[in-house]
C-alpha positions in Angstrom: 334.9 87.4 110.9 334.0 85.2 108.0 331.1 83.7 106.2 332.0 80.0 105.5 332.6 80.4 101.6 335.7 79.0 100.7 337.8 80.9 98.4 340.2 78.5 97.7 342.1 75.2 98.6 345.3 75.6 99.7 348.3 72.6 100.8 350.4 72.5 104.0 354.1 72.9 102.6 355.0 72.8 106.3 354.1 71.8 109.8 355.9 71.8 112.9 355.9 67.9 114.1 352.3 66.4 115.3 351.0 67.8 118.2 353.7 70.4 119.2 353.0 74.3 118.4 354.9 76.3 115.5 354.5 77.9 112.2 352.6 76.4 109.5 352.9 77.2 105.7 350.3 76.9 103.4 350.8 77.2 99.2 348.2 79.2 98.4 347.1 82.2 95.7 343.9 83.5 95.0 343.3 84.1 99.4 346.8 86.3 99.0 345.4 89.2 96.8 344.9 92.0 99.4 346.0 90.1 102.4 348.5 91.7 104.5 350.6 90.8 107.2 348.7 90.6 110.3 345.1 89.5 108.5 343.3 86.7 109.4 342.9 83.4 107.0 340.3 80.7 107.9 341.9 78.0 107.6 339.9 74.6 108.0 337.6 76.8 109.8 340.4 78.2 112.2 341.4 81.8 112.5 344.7 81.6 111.9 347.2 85.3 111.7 349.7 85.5 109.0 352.8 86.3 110.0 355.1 86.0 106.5 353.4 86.0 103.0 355.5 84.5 99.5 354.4 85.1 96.0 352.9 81.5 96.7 352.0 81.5 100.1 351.9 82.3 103.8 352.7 81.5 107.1 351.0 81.6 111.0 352.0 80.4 114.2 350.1 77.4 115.4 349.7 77.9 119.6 348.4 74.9 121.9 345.1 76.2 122.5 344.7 76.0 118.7 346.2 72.4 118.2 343.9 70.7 121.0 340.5 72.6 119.9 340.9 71.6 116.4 342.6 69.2 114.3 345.1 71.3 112.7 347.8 69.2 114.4 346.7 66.0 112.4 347.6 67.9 109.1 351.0 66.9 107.5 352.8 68.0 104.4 350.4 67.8 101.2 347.4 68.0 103.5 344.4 70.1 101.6 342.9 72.8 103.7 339.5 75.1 103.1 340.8 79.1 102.9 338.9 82.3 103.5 340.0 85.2 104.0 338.6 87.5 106.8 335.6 88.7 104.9 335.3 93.6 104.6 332.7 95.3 105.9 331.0 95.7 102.7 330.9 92.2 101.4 328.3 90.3 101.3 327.1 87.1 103.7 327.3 84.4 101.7 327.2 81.6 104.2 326.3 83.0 108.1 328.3 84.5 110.8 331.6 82.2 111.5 334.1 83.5 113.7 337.0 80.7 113.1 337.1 80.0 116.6 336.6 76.0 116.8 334.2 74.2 119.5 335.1 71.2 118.4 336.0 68.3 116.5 333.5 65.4 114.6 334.3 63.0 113.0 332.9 61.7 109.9 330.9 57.9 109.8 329.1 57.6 106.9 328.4 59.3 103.4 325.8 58.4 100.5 324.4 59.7 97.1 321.2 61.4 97.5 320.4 62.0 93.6 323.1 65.3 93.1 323.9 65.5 96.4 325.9 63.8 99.2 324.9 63.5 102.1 327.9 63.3 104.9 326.7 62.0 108.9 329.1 63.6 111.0 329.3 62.5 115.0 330.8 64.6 117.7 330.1 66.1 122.0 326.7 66.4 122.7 327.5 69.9 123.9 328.1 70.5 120.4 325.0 68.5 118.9 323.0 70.4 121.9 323.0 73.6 119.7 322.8 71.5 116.4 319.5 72.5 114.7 317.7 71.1 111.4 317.9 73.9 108.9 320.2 75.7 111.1 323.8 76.5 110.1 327.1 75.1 111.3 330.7 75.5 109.7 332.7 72.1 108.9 336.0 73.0 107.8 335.3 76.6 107.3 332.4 75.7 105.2 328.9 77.2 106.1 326.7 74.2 105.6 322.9 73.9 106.5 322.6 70.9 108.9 319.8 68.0 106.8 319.3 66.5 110.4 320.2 65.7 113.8 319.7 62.5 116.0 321.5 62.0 119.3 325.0 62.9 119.0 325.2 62.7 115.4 324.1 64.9 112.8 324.0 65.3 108.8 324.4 68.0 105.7 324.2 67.6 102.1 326.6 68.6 100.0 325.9 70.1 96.6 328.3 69.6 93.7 329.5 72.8 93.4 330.6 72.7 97.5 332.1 69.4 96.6 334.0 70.7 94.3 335.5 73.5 96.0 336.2 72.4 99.1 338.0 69.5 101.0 335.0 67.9 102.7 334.2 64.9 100.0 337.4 64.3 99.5 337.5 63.0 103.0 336.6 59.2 104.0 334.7 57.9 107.4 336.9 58.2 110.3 338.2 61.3 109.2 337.9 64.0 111.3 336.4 67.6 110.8 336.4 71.1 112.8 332.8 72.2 113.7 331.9 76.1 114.8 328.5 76.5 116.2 326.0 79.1 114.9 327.5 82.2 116.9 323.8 83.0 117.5 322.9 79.8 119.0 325.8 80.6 121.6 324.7 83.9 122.6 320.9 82.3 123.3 322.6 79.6 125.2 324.4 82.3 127.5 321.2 84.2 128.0 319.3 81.3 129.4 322.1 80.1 131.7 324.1 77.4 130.2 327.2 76.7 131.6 330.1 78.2 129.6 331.1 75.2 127.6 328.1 72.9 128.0 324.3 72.8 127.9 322.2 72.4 130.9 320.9 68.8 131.0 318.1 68.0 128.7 315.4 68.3 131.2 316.7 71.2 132.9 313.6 73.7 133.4 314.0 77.0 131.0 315.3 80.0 133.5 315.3 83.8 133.0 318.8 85.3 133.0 319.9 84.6 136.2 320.1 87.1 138.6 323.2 88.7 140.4 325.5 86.6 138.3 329.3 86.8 138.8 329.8 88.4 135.0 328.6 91.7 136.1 325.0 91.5 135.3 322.2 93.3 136.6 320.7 90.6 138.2 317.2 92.0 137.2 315.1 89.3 135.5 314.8 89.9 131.3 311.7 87.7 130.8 314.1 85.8 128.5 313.1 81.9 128.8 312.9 79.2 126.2 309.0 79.7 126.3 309.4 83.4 125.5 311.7 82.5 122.5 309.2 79.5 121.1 305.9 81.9 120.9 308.2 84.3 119.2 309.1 82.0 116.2 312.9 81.1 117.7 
């Protein structure tokens, strides 16, 4: 589990060729302090094992399911990439619950100034936009980011300097493309009103109690739990 605050930027040194599955290496320092083999590094956002550490940096095997989730198999050589290391027990939650497991991919159409910040409009699946809430939280890249907006299948954060700085985010351009993990909350809410795993009902789809009798095991005795419930309740 992680929190979304990048420790550090790290560089592919090597990639196994676009699109196919293999090791990656990453030069890296300041995420290798404590990290043994068989921790987990965020990397962009993705939960990736190491497998071999250097005094410089570390390796992970890359699978399929990783590649076509994320973009991790657009990276090349020299590519910059957000680290975190899986964060103890007893640190602190900087950011919000990220889990480094990837819904999806956006991709980046426009960035402006707004006085010290920058404001970045990111579009992507309306499965992913469907649990996209103002003031809510969202990693990009790893990075736990509170979302400025939403309209439609787009949606926009601001960037403070200091997140700038740190991370890889303003150093991309529109077009480029970004990893997104939903609020892990948001997910659970979704499941417990009856979305379909990996989608949202439709938009005018009536608010339902847990569904009863259903083929994960449950009870099938109605919780009460409906999108009315949740609203009166300050959710």
């Amino acid at each position: 589990m992680f929190t979304g605050i990048v420790e550090e930027v790290g560089s592919v040194r090597r990639m196994p060729p676009r699109g196919q599955a293999g090791k990656i290496v990453i030069a890296c320092r300041a995420v290798l302090e404590g990290t043994r083999i068989g921790d987990s590094i965020a990397t962009n956002g993705v939960c990736l094992t190491v497998t071999a550490m250097g005094a410089d940096e570390f390796s992970a095997d890359v699978m399929p399911q990783t590649l076509s989730a994320s973009n991790l198999g657009e990276l090349v050589p020299g590519s910059l990439v957000d680290l975190e290391r899986a964060m103890p027990a007893n640190g602190r939650f900087g950011g919000h619950v990220v889990s480094g497991h990837i819904d999806g991919v956006g991709t980046i159409v426009q960035r402006r100034a707004e006085e010290n910040a920058v404001r970045v409009r990111i579009r992507t699946e309306p499965r992913i936009t469907a649990l996209v809430v103002p003031q809510g939280s969202i990693a990009i890249d790893g990075i736990s980011l509170t979302v400025a907006s939403v309209q439609g299948n787009e949606f926009e954060v601001s960037v403070i300097p200091h997140t700038g700085a740190q991370t890889v985010l303003l150093r991309k351009r529109p077009g480029d493309t970004v990893n997104l993990e939903n609020d892990m909350l948001g997910k659970y809410v979704q499941k417990l009103l009856g979305g379909a795993a990996g989608g949202m009902p439709a938009a005018d789809a009536p608010a339902t109690p847990l569904a009863s009798a259903q083929a994960d095991g449950s009870s099938g005795r109605p919780s009460g739990l409906t999108m009315e419930f949740l609203a009166r309740n300050g959710f």
